[in-house]
Each structure stands twice: as C-alpha cells, then as structure tokens.
C-alpha positions as CSV (number, residue, x, y, z in Angstrom):
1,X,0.0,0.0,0.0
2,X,1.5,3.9,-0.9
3,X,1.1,6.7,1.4
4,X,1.5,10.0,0.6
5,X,1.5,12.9,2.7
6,X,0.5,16.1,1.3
7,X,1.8,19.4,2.6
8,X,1.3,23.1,1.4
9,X,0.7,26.5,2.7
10,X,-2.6,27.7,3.5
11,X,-5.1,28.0,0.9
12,X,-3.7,25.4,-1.4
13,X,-6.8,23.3,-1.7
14,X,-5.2,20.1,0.7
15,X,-8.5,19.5,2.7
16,X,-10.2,20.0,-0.4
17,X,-8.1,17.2,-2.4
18,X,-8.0,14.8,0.7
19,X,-12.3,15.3,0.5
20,X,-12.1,14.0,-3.3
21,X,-9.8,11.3,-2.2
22,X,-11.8,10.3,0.2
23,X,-15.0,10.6,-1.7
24,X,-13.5,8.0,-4.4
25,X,-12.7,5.2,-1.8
26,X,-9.4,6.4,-0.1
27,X,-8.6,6.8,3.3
28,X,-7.3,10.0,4.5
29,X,-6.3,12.0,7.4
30,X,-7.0,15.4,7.4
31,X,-5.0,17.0,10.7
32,X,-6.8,20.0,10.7
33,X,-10.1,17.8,11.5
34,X,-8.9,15.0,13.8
35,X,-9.0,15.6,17.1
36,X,-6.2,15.6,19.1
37,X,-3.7,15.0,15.7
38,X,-1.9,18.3,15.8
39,X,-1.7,20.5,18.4
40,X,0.6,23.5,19.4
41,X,2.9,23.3,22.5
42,X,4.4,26.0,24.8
43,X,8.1,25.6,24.8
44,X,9.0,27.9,27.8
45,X,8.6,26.1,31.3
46,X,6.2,27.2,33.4
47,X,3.9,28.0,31.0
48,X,0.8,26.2,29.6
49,X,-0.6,26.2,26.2
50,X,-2.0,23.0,24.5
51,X,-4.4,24.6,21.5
52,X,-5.8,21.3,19.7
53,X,-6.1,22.7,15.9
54,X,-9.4,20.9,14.9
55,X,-11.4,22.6,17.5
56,X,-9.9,26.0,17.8
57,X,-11.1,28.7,15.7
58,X,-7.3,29.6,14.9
59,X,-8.3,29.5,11.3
C-alpha cells in the first residue's frame, strides 16, 4: 500500500483534495479535522498552552 503525505501553505486546496480522495474510496487524514492529531505546545517552562487545531477557531 503507498502513502503520501501532502503538505502546502494555507489556501492550497489540501483539505479540499484529501475530501475527493476520500470521496473516491481512499482513506485519509486530514489534521486540521482529527482531534487531538496536531496540536501547538508551549516551549517555555512554566507556561501552559495546548491549543488542539481541529477545535480551535485559529483558522
């Protein structure tokens, strides 16, 4: 089985593509959907910040 992961900047039409895929029988991953997948993590000790990127309204 091939994998592919597809990167881009913003705007590129990557959800978009991975939404056809899926529409014609492929399994995808979309990380700006799943839960959890990709978050951002404060770096600095001492400091929290956990922002999960499928529920925040970052976009």
């Amino acid at each position: 089985m091939s994998k592919y992961y597809i990167t881009g900047i913003s705007g590129t039409g990557k959800s978009t593509l991975a939404e056809e895929l899926k529409k014609r029988g492929f399994f995808t991953i979309d990380i700006d959907i799943e839960k959890d997948l990709c978050c951002w993590r404060n770096k600095k000790p001492g400091r929290k910040l956990i922002i999960s990127l499928a529920s925040a309204a970052v976009w």
